[in-house]
C-alpha positions as CSV (number, residue, x, y, z in Angstrom):
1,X,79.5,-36.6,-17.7
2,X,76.2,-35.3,-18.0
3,X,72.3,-36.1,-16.9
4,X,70.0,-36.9,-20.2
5,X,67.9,-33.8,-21.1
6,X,63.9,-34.8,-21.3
7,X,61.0,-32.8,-22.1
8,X,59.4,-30.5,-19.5
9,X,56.5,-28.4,-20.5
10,X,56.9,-29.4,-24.1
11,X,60.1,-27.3,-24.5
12,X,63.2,-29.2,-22.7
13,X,64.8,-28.9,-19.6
14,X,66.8,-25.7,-18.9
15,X,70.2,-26.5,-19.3
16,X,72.9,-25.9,-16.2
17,X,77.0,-26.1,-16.5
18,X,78.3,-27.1,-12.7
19,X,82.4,-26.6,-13.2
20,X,84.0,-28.2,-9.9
21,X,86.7,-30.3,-9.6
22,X,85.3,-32.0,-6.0
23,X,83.5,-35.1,-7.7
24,X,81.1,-36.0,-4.9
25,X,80.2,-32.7,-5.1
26,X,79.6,-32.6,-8.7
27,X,77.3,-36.1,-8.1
28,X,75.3,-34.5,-5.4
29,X,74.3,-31.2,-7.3
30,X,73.5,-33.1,-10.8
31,X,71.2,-35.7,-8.3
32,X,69.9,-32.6,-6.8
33,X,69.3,-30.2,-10.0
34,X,68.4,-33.4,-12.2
35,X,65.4,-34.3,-9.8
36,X,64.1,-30.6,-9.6
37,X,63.8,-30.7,-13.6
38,X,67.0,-29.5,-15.2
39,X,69.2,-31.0,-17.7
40,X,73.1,-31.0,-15.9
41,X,76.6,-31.1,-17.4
42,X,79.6,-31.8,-15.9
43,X,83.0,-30.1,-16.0
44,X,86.0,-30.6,-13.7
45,X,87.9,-27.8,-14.7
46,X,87.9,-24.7,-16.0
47,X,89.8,-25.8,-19.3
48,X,86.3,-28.3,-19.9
49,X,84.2,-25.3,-18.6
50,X,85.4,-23.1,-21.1
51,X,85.0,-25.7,-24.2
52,X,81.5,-26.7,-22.9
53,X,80.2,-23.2,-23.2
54,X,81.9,-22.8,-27.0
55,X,79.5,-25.5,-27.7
56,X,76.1,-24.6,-26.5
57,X,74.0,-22.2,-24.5
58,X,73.0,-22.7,-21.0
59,X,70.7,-21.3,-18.6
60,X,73.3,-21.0,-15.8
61,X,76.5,-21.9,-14.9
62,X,77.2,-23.1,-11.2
63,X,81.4,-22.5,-10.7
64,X,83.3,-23.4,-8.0
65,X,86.1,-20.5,-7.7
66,X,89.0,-22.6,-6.3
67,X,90.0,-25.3,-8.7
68,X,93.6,-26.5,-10.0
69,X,94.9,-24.3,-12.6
70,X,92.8,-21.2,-13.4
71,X,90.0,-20.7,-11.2
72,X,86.6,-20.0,-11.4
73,X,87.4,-16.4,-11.2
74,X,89.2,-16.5,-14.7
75,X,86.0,-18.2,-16.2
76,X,84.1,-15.9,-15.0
77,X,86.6,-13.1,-16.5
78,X,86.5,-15.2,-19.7
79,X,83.0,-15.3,-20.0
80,X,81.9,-11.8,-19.5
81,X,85.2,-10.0,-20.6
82,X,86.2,-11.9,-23.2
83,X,82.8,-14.0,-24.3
84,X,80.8,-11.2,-23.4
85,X,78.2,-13.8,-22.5
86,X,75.2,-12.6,-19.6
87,X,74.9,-16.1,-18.9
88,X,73.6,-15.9,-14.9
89,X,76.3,-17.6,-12.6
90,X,76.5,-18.8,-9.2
91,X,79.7,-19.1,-7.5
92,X,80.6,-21.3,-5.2
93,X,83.7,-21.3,-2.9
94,X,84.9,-21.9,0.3
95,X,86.1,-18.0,0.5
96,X,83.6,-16.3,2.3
97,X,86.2,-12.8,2.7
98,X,84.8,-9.5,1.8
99,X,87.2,-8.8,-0.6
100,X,86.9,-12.5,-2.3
101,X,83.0,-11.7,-2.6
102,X,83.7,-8.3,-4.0
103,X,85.3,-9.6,-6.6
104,X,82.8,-11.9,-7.5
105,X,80.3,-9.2,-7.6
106,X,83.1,-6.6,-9.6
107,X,82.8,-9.9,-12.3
108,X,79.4,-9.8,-12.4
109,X,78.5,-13.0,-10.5
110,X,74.7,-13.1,-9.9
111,X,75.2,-15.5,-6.7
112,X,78.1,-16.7,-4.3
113,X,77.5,-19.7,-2.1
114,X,79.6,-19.9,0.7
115,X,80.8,-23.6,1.4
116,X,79.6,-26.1,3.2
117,X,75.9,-25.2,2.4
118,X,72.8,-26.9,2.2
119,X,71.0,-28.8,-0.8
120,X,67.7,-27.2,-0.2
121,X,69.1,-23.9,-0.1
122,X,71.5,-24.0,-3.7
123,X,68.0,-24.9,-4.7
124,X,66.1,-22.1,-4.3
125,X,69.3,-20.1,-5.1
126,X,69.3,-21.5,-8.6
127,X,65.8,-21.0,-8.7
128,X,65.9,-17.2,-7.8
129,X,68.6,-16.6,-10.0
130,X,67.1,-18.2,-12.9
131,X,63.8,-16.2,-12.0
132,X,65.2,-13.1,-12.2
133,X,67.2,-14.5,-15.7
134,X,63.7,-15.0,-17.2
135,X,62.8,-10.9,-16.8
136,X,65.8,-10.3,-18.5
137,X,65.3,-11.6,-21.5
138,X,65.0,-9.9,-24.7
139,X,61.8,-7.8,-25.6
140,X,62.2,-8.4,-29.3
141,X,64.9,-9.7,-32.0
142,X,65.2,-8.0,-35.3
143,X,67.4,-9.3,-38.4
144,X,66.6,-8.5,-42.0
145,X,63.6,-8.2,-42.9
146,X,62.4,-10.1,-39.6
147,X,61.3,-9.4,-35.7
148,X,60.7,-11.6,-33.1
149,X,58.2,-10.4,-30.5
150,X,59.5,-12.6,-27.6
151,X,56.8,-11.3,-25.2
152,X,54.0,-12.3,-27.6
153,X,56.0,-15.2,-29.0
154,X,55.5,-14.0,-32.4
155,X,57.1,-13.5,-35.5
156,X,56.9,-11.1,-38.0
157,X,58.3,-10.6,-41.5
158,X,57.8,-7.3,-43.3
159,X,55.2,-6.1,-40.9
160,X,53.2,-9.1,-41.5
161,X,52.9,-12.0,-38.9
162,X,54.6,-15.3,-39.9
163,X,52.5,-18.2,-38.7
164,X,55.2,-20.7,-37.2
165,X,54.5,-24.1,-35.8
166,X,55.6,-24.1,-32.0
167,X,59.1,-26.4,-32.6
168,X,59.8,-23.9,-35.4
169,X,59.1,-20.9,-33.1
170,X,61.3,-22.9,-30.2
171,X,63.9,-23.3,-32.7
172,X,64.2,-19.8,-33.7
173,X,64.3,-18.4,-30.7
174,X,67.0,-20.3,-28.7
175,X,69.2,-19.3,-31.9
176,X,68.4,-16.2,-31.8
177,X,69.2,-15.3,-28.3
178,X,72.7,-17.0,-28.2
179,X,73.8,-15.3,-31.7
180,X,77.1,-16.7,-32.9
181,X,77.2,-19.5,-30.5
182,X,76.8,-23.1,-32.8
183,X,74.0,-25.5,-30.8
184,X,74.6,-29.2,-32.0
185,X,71.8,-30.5,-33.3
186,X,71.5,-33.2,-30.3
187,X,71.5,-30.4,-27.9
188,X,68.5,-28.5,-30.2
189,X,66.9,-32.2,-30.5
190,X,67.0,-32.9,-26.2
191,X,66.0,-29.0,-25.3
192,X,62.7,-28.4,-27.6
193,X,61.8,-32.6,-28.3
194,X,63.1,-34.4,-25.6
195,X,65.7,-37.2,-25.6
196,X,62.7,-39.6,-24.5
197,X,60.8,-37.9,-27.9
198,X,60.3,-41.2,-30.5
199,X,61.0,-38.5,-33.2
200,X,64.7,-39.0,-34.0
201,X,67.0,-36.2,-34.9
202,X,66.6,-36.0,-38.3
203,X,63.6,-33.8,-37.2
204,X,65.5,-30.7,-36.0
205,X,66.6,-30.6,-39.9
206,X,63.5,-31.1,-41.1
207,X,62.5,-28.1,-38.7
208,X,65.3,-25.8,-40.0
209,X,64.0,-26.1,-43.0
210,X,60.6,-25.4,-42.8
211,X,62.0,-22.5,-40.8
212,X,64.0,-21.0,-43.4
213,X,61.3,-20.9,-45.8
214,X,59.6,-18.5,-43.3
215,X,62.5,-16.2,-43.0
216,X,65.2,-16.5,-45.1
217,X,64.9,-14.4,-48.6
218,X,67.0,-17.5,-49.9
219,X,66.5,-20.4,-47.7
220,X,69.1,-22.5,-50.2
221,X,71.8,-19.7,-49.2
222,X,70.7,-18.9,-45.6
223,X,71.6,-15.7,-43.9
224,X,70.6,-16.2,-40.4
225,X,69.8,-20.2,-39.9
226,X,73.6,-21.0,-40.6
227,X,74.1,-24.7,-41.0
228,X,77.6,-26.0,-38.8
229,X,78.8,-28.9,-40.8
230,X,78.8,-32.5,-38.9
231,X,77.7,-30.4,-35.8
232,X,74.4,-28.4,-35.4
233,X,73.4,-25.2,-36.4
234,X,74.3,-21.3,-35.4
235,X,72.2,-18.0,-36.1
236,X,74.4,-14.9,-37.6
237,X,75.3,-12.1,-35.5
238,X,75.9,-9.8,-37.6
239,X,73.3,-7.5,-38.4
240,X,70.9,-8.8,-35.7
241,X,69.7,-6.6,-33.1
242,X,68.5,-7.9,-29.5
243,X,66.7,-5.2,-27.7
244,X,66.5,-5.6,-24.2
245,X,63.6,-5.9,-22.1
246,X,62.2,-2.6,-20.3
């Protein structure tokens, strides 16, 4: 279950993962994050939380630690251990024990919300968190022959600036910063258009290929811009370098 992306500033709503298994819960965050502007998915467990993030890139993930099964402590393990994904996460648990919060923090958790807690308050948590995200993103992306000046929010290609149209650009860069994750092409289609865009979908290929023509040295055979068959599209790891902001 999930709230329909829509445009917000022109580029999407910033995506947020809430795994909880308490479904009124669930209901009153998605109302909650939904009507401050961001586009919410659902999972109940961590089994759904894990397969959501193998399929796209959010912004944030809200995890309740205590679920049946694994708990939200093993995503988190997954995700940073294993995934090795910084994707900022806010816990939220009924624990409130030194030792419980420790861990959260030994895991990297960027928040803990102790439970019951108010509406207003997750709020502004979510927004501080995702604040202090936005300073940590990358300062430029280099692959081949290519770097992506995120600060200036341009590209360059053998030293020479590439003049990209701003869905190109969008495109680019929300591949580029989740390397080797695949982004289905509704998910590319709702974040930089809008599901409420009359453009259909067929324009996120269109986009692609526009885009490879700027930075591919064989945009039949792409490098980078690697097509996912019947599901999206995913940028190549290998050989791309993020540098991190100062």
């Amino acid at each position: 279950m999930s709230a329909s992306p829509a445009s917000a500033e022109g580029s999407g709503r910033q995506r947020i993962l809430v795994v909880d298994d308490e479904l009124t819960l669930c209901n009153l965050l998605n109302e909650t994050l939904t009507d401050e502007g961001f586009s919410v998915q659902i999972a109940h467990n961590v089994r759904a939380g894990k397969d959501a993030l193998e399929s796209g890139a959010f912004e944030l993930v809200v995890l309740d630690v205590m679920m049946p099964g694994e708990s939200g402590f093993d995503l988190l393990q997954w995700l940073r251990r294993e995934k090795k994904l910084r994707t900022p996460v806010i816990l939220l648990t009924g624990l409130s024990a030194e030792e419980d919060k420790l861990r959260a923090f030994e895991l990297e958790a960027d928040d803990y919300v102790v439970k019951p807690f108010s509406l207003p308050e997750f709020s502004a948590r979510v927004k501080a968190v995702l604040r202090r995200s936005q300073k940590k993103r990358p300062k430029s992306i280099e692959f081949g022959s290519c770097r992506i000046d995120c600060a200036a929010r341009q590209v360059f290609r053998n030293g020479e600036e590439v003049k990209m149209r701003l869905k190109e650009y969008q495109i680019l860069t929300t591949l580029a910063e989740n390397p080797g994750v695949a982004i289905s092409r509704h998910e590319l289609f709702a974040r930089i258009w809008g599901d409420d865009s009359p453009s259909g979908e067929k324009t996120v290929d269109v986009t692609i290929h526009t885009l490879r023509d700027k930075v591919e040295d064989d945009p039949a055979n792409p490098q980078w811009v690697k097509t996912v068959r019947g599901f999206g599209y995913r940028f190549e790891s290998a050989g791309a370098e993020i540098k991190a902001a100062e």
